[in-house]
C-alpha positions in Angstrom: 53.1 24.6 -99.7 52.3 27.0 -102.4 48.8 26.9 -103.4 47.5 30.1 -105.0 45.4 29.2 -108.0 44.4 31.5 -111.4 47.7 34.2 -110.7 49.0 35.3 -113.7 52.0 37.0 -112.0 54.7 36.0 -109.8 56.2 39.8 -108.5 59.9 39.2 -106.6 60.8 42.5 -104.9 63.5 44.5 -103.4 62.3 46.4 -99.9 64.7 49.2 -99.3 65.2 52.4 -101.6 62.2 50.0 -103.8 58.8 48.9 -101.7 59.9 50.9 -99.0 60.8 54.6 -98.9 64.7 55.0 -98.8 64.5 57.5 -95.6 61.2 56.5 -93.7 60.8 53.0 -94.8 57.2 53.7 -95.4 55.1 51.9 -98.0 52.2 54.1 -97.6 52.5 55.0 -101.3 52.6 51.8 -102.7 49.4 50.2 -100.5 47.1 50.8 -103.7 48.7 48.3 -105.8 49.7 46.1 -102.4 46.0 45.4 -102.1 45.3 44.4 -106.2 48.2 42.1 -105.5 46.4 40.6 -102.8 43.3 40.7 -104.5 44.5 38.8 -107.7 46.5 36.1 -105.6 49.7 37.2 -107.1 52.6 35.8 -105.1 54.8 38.8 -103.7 58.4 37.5 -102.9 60.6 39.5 -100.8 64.2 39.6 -102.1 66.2 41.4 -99.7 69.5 42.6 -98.4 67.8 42.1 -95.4 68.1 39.3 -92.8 65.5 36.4 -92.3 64.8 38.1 -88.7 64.1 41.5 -90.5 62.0 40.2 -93.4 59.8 38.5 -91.3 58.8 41.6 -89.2 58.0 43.3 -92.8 55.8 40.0 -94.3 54.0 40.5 -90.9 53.3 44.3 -91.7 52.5 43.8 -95.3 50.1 41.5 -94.9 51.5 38.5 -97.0 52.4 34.4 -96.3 55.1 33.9 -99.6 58.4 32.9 -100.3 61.5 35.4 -98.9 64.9 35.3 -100.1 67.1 36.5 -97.4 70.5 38.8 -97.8 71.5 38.8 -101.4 70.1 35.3 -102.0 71.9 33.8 -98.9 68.8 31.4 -98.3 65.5 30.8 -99.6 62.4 30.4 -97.0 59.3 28.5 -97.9 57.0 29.0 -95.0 55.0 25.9 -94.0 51.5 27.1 -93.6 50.5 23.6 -91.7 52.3 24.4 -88.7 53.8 28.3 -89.3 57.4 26.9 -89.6 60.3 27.4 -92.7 61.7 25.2 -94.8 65.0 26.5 -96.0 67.1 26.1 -99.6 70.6 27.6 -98.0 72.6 29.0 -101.0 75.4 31.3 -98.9 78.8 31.0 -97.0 77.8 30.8 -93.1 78.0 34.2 -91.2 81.6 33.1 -89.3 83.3 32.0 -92.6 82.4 35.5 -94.2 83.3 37.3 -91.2 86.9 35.7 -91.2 87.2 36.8 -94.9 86.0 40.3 -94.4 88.7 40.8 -91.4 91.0 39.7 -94.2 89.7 42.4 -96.1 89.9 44.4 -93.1 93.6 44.3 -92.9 94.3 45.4 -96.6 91.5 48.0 -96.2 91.9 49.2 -93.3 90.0 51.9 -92.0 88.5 52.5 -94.9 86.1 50.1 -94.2 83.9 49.4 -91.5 81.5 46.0 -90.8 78.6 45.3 -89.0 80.7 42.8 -87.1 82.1 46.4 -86.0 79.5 48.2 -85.6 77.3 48.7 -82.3 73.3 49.1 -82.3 73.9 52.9 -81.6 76.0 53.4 -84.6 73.8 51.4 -86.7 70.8 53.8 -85.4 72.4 56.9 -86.6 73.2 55.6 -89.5 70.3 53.9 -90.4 67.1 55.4 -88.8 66.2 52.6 -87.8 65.0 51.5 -83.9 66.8 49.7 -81.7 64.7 46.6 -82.2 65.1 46.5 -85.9 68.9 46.9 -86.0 69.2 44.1 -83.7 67.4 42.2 -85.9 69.7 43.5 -88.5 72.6 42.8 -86.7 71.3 38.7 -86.5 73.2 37.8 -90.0 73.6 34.3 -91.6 75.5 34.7 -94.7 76.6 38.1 -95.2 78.4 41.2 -93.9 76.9 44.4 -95.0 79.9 47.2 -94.6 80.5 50.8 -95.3 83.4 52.0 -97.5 84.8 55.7 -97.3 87.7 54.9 -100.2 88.0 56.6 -103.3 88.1 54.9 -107.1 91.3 53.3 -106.3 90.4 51.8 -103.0 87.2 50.4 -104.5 89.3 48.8 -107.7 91.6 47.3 -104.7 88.3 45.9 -102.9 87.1 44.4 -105.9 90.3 42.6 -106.4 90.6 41.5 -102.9 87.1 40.0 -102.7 87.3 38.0 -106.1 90.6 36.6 -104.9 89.0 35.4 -102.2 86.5 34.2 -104.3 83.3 36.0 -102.9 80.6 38.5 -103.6 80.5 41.7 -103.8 77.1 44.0 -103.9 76.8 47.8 -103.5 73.0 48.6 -102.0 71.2 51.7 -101.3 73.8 52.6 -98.1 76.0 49.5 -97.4 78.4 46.9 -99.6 77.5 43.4 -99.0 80.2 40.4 -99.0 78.6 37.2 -99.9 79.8 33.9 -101.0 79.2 32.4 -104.3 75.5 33.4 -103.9 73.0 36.2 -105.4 69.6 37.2 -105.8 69.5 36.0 -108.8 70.2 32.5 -108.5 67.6 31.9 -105.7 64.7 34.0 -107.7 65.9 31.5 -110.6 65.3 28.6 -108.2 61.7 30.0 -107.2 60.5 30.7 -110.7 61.7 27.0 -111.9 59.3 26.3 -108.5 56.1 28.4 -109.7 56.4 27.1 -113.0 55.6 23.6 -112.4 52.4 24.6 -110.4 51.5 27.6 -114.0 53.8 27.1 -116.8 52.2 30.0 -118.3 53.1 32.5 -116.0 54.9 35.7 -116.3 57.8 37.0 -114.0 58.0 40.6 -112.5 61.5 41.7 -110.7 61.7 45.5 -109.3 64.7 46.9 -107.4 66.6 50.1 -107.4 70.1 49.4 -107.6 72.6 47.4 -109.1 73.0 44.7 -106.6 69.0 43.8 -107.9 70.8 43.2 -111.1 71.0 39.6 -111.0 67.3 39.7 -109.8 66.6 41.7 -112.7 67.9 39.8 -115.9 66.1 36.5 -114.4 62.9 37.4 -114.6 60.7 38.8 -117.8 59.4 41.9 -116.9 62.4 43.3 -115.2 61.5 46.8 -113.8 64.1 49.6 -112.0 62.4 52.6 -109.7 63.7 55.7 -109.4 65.9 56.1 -106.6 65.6 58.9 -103.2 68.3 61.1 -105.5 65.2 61.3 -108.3 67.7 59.8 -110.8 67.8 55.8 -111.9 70.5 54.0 -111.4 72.6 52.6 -114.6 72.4 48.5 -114.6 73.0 47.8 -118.0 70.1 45.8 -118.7 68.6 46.2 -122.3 64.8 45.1 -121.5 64.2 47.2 -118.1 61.3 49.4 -117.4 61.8 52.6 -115.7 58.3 52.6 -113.2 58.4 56.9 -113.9 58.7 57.3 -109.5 60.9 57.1 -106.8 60.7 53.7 -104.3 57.1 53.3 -103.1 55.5 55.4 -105.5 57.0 54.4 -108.4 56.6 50.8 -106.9 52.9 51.1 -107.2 52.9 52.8 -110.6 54.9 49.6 -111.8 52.6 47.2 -110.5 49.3 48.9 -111.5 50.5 48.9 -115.3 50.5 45.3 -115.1 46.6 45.4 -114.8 
């Protein structure tokens, strides 16, 4: 299904607070090196937060045909170019199971946390930014349940004990936690690379995120990079090898990706 030939790269990126601007989610600034990518073949591999639905929309307005790894590694895609369809790896819990879990959480939590089970498109809006149309396609979820959390040090030492008795995920993004079952971005990048390695042993893997929860994306691959996020600070991930890309999201997105040439 995968047929580029002569790429030396294979990139696997994050899209929000990363590819796209944090506030706008604009990639105007990182078009330059968008268009050498696409000019040397290199495969481009979304790794998202973001639902199958939403990814999609954003291969569409990129420009690009690869691999997408949906919400924290819930599910690979391989799109079949023969008749425009997906093939699937599934590596999450279904939606309904983590739903049930997070009302568990729910009613140790209480208020101080609120799910997109919860949440209507309006709220999501404000919150967000984004349209109507693209929070429902946020809102179409099948394997994890983004949430907010308003507790302090304590309530977020209580989460994390909740969710690894109940034997899930937990991952902090650029606005919302994420619950997930036994599944990160991480273990489906590590699935993909095994992939593109039988078709070029020899090539070299490029991760870039912003945030911790592109941690296990990061430490998979060999040229693990981290851009500076909206605050103009990096986030601390604790990974020895990482490159700073020296801008934030977009911008520092393409500065990354042109040092590889």
């Amino acid at each position: 299904m995968i047929k580029k030939k002569g790429f030396k790269y294979v990139v696997f990126s994050d899209l929000d607070g990363t590819l796209l601007d944090h506030y706008t989610y604009s990639f105007v600034k990182a078009e330059v090196a968008l268009k050498k990518l696409k000019e040397a073949s290199i495969p481009l591999v979304l790794c998202s937060s973001k639902t199958r639905a939403e990814i999609d929309i954003w291969q569409t307005r990129l420009s690009i045909n690869d691999p997408i790894i949906s919400e924290n590694g819930g599910a690979i895609f391989l799109k079949n170019l023969k008749v425009d369809r997906y093939k699937v790896i599934e590596l999450g819990m279904p939606y309904k199971e983590i739903v049930l879990n997070y009302k568990r959480l729910k009613q140790l939590l209480g208020d101080k946390i609120r799910g997109f089970s919860e949440m209507t498109e309006k709220e999501l809006m404000e919150y967000t930014g984004l349209s109507f149309d693209e929070v429902v396609l946020a809102k179409k979820r099948d394997y994890s349940e983004p949430f907010l959390f308003t507790g302090d040090s304590k309530y977020l030492g209580l989460l994390k004990d909740y969710v690894r008795e109940l034997g899930l995920n937990l991952n902090k993004g650029g606005r919302f936690f994420h619950l997930t079952g036994d599944n990160d971005k991480g273990k489906a990048v590590k699935i993909l690379i095994d992939f593109y390695k039988k078709i070029r042993p020899e090539i070299l893997t490029v991760g870039i995120g912003d945030s911790q929860n592109d941690f296990p994306m990061l430490k998979m691959v060999d040229i693990p990079i981290l851009v500076m996020k909206h605050n103009n600070a990096y986030e601390e991930i604790g990974l020895l090898n990482i490159r700073l890309a020296g801008g934030i999201g977009p911008a520092g997105w393409n500065k990354a990706i042109m040092s590889l040439f």
